[in-house]
N, C-alpha and C positions, 0 to 999 in steps of 0.2 A: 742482746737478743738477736741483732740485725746484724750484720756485716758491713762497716763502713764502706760505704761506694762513692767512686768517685763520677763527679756529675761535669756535662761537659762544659758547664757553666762555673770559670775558675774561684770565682766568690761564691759559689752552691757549697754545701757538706751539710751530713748529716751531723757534726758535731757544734754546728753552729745555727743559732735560731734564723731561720728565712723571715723576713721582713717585720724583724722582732717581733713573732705572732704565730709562724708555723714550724712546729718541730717534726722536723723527717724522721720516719722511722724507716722506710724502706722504699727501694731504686722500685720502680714496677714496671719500668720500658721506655724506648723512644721511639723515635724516626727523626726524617728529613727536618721536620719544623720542630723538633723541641722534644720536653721529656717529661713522664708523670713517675710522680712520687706517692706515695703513701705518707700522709703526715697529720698531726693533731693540730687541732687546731685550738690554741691556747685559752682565746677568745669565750669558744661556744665551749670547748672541753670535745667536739665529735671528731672523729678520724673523719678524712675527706681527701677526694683525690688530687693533689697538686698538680696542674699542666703548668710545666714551664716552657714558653715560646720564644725560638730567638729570634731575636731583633731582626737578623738578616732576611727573615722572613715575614715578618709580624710587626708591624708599627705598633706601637705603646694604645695612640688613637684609634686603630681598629679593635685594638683587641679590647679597649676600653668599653667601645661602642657597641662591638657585638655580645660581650657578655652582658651590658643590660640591658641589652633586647632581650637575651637569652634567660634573666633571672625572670620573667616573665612570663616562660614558658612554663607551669608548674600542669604536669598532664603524668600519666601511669605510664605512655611510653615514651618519656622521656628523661634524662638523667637528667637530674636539677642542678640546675649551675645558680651557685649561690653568689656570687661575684668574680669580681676580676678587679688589678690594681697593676701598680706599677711600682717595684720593690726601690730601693735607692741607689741600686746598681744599674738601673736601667731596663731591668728583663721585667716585659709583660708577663702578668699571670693569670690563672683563671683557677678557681675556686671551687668543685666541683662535687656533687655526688658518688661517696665509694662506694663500690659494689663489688664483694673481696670473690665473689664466683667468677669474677673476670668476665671476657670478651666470649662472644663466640669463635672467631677462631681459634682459642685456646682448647673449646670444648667442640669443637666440630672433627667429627673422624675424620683421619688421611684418606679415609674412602668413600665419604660425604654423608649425609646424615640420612635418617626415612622420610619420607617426600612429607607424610602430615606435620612433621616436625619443622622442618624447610616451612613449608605455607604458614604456620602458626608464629615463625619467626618472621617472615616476609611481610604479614599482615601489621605484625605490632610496628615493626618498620616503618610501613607505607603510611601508619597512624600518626605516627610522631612527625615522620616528614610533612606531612602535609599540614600538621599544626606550625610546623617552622616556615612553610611556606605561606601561609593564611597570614602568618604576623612578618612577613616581606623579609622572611633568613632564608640563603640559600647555605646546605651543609657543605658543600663540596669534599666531601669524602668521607661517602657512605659507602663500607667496607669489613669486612665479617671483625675486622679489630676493634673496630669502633661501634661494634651493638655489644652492648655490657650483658650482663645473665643480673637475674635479682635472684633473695633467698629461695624464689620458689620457682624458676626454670623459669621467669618470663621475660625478654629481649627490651633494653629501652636503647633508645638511641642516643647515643652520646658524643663526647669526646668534639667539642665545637671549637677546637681549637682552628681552624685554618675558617671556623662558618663568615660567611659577608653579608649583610645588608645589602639585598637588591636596590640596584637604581631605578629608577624610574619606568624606565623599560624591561623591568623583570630581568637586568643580567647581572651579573657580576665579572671580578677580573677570572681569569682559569685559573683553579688552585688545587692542591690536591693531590695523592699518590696518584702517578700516571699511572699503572696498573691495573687501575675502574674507573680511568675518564675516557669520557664519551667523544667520538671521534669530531665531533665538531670542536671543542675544548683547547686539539693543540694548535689552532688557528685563530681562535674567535673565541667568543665569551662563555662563560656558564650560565646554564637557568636550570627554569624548574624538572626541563627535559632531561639537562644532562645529569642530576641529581636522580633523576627517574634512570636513566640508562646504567648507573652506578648499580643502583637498590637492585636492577634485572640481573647485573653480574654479579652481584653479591648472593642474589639467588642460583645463579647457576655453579656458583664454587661451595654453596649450602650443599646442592644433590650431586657435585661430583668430587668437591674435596679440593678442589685447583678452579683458580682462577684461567680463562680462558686466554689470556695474553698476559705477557709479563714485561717486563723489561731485560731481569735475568733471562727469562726466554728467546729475550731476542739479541742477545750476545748485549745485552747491556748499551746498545745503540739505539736512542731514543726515538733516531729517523724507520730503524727496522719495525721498532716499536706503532707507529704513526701508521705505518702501513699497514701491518697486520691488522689493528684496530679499525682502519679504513675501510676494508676488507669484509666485516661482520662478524660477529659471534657466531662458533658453527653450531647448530643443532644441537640442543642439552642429551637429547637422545642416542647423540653419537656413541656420547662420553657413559651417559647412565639409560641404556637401552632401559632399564625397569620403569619408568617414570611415567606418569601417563600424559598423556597427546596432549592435554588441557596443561597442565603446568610448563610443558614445553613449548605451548602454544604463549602461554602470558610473559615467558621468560624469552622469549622470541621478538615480542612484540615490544616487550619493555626497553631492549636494547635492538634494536632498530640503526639501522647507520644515520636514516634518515630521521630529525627530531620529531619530522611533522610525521612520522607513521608510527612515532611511540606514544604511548598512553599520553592523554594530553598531562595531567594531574596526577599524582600519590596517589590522591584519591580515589580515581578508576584504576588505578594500578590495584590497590585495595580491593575494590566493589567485583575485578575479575579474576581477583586470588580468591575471596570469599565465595564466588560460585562454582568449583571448583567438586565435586564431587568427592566424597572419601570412598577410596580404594578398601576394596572388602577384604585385601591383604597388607601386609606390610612388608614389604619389599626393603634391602637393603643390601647395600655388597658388601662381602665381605674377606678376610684373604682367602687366596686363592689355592684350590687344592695342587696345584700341578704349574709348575717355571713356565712365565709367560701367559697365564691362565686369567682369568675372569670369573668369579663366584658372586653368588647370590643368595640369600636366605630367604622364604615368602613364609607367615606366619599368619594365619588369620587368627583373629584376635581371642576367637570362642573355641578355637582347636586343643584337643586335650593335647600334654607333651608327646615330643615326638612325632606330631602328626605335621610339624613344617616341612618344607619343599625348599628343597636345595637343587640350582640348577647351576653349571658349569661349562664353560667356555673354554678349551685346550686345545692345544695343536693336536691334529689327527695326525694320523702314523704317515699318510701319504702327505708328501711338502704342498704346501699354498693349501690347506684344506684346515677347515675349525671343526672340531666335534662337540656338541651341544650332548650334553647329560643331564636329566633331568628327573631325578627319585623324592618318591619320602624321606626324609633323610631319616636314614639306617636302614629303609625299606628299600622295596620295588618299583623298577623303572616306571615311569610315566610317557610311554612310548610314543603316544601322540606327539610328546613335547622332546624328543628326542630326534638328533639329526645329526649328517656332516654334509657341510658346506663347503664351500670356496671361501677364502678369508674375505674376498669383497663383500660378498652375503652373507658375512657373517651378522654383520647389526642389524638388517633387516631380518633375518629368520628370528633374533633376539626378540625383536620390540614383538614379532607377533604373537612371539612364547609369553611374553611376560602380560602380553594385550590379553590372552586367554588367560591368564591366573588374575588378575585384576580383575 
């Protein structure tokens, strides 16, 4: 049914039982620390997610320790890790909750997703982390890969494969795709901040589809990378003018360069996503009419078809200049909301267009 794949682990295969107990059925990704399988589990008879960690990364004793902190954690937004072990070849494993809708970044648009769907996914987030943090885990790498989807659209936090048992002091070692660690991190330890700094830019690649700093972005040099990061997360509203002031305000504060001006806790990360107003439209980008261009859909919820608003962002005829378009869509201009700019003003004439449909 499956395609034998080869795992980078050279005693891994799917034609051979893993730790005389789990039969793989199917590859379902990696990274830097290791790989998850799909596989049964002979034992219980349930399919469950296999994370396989290499050693070069992962000591047998951590990974030991953290997943039974972790089988502990049994909560709605979190993925249940049912144990962890150490096979006979030496590769730690961890035992995990499948969940076959995958990750959100599998399911999040290249153009980012509608802001109450971002909040409703950042909420169940900030829920779960804060349960891993109340029992002394810090995740270190909370990332749109590693929130899973369940049968019915709702986010649990997952994939504890790299998570540490805080020290005494609330830290741990840095660990983590650099990609969404926090600019304290490539100096100095992890906490509960910089797991909070993570969740703000997981939400800000929720409403724009891209993560704010890369590594490939930064020509793959880790010191470009450090900098950039050092620097701060620009403005969600640069990226996604439609969004409103409040979500860009918590996504601001969440990633903070400085740890002491970001939310202290999950929890208030939480408590200031939940007061958050719902937008009387529903905003979202989408592609664009014209090369080089920016589109948007606003749909209020009770509107009969037809009656959403499409506004559009293109080059005007004259150079350095933007033309804002803003109709019914199939209908008549919205002229108030209609303009040509200077490409500088362009995002500001944006957020005020979108400030007025909101």
């Amino acid at each position: 049914m499956y395609p034998m794949l080869q795992s980078r682990f050279p005693t891994v295969s799917s034609a051979v039982r893993f730790h005389d107990r789990y039969d793989l059925i199917a590859y379902k990704g990696g990274g830097a620390f290791g790989e998850v399988w799909l596989a049964t589990d002979t034992n219980t008879g349930r399919e469950i997610a296999l994370k396989l960690l290499d050693p070069a990364y992962t000591t047998p004793d951590d990974a030991w320790r953290e997943a039974t902190t972790l089988t502990g954690l049994r909560s709605k937004y979190i993925a249940q890790v049912h144990g962890a072990a150490l096979d006979e070849f030496g590769i730690p494993y961890i035992d995990m909750q499948y969940l076959p809708r995958g990750s959100v970044a599998k399911a999040l648009p290249t153009l980012g997703t509608a802001e109450a769907t971002a909040v409703r996914w950042g909420l169940r987030t900030a829920r779960g982390l804060h349960l891993c943090h109340e029992s002394g885990v810090l995740h270190r790498d909370v990332k749109p890969d590693n929130l899973l989807l369940s049968a019915t659209g709702d986010v649990l936090l997952g994939d504890f494969g790299v998570a540490a048992k805080m020290a005494t002091d609330g830290t741990a070692d840095p660990h983590g795709d650099c990609d969404i660690r926090a600019p304290e991190t490539f100096t100095t330890r992890c906490s509960v901040q910089s797991d909070v700094y993570s969740l703000g830019v997981t939400l800000y690649a929720m409403i724009t589809g891209q993560l704010p700093h890369t590594l490939a972005g930064n020509g793959h040099d880790i010191s470009a990378l450090e900098h950039a990061v050092s620097q701060g997360v620009p403005d969600p509203r640069d990226e996604a003018p439609h969004i409103t002031l409040g979500l860009a305000r918590v996504i601001s504060t969440a990633t903070a360069v400085n740890p002491a001006d970001r939310f202290a806790t999950a929890n208030d990360l939480d408590s200031a996503l939940s007061k958050l107003a719902t937008p009387s439209r529903v905003i979202t980008r989408v592609s664009p009419c014209a090369t080089s261009g920016r589109c948007w859909d606003a749909v209020h919820p009770a509107a009969a078809k037809g009656k959403s608003i499409h506004v559009c962002a293109s080059p005007a005829a004259a150079a350095h200049r933007t033309r804002i378009e803003t109709r019914y869509r199939g209908g008549n201009r919205i002229t108030a909301h209609c303009d040509e700019v200077t490409n500088s003003k362009a995002t500001t004439r944006l957020k005020a267009v979108f400030r007025a449909l909101l």
